[in-house]
LOLO-311202 format. One line per 2 residues: number of its first residue (from 1); their letters; for each residue x, y, z of N, C-alpha, C, CB. Coordinates in Angstrom, 1 decimal, m for minus. Glycine has a CB too. Layout:
BEGIN
NUM = a = X/Y/Z/X/Y/Z/X/Y/Z/X/Y/Z ~ ...
This chain:
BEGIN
1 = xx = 16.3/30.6/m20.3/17.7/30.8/m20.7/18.0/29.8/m21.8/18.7/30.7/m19.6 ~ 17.7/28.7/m21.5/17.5/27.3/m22.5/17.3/27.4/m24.1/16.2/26.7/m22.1
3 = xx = 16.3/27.9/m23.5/15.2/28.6/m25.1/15.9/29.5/m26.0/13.6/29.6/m24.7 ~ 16.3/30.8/m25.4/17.4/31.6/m25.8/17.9/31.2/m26.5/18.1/32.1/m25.2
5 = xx = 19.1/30.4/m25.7/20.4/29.7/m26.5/20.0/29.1/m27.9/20.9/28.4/m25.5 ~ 18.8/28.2/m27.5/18.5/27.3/m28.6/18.0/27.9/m30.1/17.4/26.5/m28.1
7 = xx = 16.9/29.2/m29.3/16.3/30.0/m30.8/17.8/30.7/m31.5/14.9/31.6/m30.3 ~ 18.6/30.8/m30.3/19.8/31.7/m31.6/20.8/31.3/m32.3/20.7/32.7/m31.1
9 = xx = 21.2/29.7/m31.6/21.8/28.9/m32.4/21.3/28.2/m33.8/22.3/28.1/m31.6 ~ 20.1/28.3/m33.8/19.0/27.8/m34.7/19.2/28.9/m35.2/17.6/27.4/m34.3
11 = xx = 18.8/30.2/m35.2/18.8/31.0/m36.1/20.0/31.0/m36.8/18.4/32.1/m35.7 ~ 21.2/31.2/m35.8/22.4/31.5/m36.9/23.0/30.7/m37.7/23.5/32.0/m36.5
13 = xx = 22.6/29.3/m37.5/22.7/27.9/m38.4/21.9/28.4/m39.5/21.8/26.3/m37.7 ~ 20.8/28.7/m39.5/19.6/29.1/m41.0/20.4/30.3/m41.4/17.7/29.7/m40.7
15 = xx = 20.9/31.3/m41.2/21.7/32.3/m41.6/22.8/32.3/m42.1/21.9/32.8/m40.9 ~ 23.1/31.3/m41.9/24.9/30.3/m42.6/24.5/29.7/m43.7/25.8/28.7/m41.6
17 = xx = 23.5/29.1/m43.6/22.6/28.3/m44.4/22.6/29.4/m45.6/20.9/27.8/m43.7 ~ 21.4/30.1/m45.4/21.0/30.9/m46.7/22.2/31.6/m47.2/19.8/31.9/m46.4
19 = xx = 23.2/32.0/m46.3/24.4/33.0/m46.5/25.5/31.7/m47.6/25.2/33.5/m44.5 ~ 25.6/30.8/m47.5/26.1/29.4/m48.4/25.5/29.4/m49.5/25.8/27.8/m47.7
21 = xx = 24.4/29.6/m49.6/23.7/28.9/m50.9/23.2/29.7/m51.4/22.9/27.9/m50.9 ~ 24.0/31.2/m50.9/22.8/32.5/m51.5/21.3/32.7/m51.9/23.2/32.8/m52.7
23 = xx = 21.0/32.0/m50.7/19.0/32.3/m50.5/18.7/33.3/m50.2/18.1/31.6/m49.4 ~ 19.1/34.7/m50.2/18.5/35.9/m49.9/18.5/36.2/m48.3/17.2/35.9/m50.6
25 = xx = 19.6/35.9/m48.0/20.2/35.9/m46.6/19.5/37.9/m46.1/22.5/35.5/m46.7 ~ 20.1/38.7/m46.9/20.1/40.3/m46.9/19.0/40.5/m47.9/21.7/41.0/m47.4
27 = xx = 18.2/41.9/m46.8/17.5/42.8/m47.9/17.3/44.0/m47.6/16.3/42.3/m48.4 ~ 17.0/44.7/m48.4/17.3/46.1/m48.5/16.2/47.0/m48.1/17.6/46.5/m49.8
29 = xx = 15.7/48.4/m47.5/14.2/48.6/m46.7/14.4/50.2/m47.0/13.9/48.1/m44.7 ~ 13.9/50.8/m47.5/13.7/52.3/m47.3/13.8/53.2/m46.0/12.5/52.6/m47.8
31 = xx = 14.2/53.8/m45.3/14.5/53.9/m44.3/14.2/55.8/m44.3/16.0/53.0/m44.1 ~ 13.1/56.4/m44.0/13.4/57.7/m43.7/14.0/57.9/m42.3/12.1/58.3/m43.8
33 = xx = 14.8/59.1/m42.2/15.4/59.5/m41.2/14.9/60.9/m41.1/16.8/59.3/m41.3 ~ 15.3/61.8/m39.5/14.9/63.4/m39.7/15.8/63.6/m38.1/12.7/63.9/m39.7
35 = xx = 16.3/64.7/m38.0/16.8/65.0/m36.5/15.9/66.1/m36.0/18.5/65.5/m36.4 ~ 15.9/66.1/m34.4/14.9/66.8/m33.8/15.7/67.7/m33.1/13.9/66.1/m33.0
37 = xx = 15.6/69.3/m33.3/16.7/70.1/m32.8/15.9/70.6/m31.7/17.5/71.2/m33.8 ~ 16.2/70.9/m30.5/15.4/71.8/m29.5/16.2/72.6/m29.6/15.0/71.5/m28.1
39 = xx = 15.1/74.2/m29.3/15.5/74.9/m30.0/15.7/75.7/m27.6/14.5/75.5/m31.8 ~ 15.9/76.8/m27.8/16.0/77.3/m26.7/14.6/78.1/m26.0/17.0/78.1/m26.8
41 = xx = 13.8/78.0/m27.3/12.4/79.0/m26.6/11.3/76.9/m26.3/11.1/81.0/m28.7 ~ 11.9/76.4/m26.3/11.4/75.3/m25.9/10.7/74.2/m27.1/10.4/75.8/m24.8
43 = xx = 10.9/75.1/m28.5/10.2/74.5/m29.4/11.1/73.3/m29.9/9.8/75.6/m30.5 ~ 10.7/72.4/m30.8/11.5/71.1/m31.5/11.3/71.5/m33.1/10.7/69.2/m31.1
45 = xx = 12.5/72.1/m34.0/12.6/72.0/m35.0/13.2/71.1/m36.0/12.9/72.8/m35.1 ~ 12.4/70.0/m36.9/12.7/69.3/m37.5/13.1/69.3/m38.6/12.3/68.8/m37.5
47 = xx = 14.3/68.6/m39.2/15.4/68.6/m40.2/14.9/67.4/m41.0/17.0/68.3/m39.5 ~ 14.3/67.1/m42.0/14.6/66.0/m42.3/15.4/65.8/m43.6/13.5/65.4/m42.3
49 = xx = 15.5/64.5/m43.9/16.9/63.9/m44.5/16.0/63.0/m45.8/18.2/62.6/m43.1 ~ 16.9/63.1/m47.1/16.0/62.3/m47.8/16.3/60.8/m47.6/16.0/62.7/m49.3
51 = xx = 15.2/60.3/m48.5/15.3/58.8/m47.7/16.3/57.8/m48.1/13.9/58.0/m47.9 ~ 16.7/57.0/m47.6/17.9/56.3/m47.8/17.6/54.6/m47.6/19.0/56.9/m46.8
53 = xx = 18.4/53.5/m48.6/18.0/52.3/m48.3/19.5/51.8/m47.2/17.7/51.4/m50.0 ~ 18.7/50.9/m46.7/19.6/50.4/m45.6/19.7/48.7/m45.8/18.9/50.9/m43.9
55 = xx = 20.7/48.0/m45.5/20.3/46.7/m46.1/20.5/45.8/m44.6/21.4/46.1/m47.7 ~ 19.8/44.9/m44.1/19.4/44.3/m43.4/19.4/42.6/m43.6/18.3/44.9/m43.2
57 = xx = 19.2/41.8/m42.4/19.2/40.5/m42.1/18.2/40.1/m42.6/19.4/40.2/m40.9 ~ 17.5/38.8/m43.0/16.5/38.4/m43.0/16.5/36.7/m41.6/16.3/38.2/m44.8
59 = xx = 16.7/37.3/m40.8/17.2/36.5/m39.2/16.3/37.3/m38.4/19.0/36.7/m38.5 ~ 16.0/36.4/m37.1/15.3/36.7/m35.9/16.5/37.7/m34.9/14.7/35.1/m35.2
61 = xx = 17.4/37.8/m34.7/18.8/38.1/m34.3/19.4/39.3/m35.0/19.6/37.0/m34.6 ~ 20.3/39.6/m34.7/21.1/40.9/m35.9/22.3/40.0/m35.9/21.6/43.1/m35.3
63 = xx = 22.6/40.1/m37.5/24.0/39.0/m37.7/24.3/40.2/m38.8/23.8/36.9/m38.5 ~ 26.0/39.4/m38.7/26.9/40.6/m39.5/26.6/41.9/m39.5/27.0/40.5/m40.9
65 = xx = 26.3/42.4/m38.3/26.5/44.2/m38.4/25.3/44.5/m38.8/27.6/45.1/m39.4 ~ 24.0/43.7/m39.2/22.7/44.1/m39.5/21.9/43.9/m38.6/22.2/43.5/m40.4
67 = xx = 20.7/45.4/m38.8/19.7/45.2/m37.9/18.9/44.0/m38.3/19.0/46.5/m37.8 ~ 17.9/43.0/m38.2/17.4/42.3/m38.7/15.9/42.5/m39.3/17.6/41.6/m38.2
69 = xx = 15.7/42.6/m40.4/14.3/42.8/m41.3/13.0/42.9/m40.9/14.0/41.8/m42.2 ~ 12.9/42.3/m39.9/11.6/42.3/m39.6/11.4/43.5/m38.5/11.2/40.9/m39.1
71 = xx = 12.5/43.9/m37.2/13.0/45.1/m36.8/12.6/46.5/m38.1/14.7/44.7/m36.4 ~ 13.4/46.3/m38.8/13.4/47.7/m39.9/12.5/47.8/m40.3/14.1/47.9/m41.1
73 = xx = 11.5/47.1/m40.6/10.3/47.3/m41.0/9.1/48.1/m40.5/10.1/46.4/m41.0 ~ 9.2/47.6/m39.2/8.5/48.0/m38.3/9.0/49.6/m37.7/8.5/46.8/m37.3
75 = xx = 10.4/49.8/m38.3/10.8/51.6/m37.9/11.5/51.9/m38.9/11.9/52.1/m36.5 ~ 10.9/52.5/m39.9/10.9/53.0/m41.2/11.1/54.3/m40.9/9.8/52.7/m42.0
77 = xx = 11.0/54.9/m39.9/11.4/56.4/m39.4/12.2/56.4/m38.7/10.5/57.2/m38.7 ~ 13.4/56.7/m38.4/14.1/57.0/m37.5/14.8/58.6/m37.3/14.8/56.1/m37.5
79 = xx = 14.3/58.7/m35.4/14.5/59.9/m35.1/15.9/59.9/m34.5/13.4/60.4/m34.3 ~ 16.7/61.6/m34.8/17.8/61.4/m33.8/17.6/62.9/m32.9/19.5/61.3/m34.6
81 = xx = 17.1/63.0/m31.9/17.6/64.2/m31.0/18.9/64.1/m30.9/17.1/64.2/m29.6 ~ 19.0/66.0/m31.2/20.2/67.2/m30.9/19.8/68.0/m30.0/20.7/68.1/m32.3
């Protein structure tokens, strides 16, 4: 629990930091999206959406309403079941 505390107050200190002195606090990631409709004969028909940039943390954490960069990266697809 210790550790916790410590990695997030550390992070959001470095996040104030870069966010002060404009170090490239935020960055921006391509982000495909598509929704998955089930249909009633049991099949999944997919919608997809063109791609869109999303702009993100560069933090271990999500600060200000951002997912954080290293997260987005790693899901560059996102699905939504309907």
């Amino acid at each position: 629990m210790g550790l916790t505390l410590l990695a997030y107050a550390v992070d959001y200190a470095i996040f104030r930091y870069r966010l002060a002195t404009n170090r490239q606090p935020y960055r921006q990631i391509t982000v495909t999206s598509y929704d998955a409709v089930a249909q009633k004969n049991g099949k999944t028909q997919f919608l997809f959406n063109p791609p869109e940039v999303q702009t993100c943390v560069n933090t271990l954490f999500p600060r200000a309403g951002y997912v954080p960069c290293w997260y987005l990266q790693r899901h560059t697809e996102q699905r939504t079941n309907i």
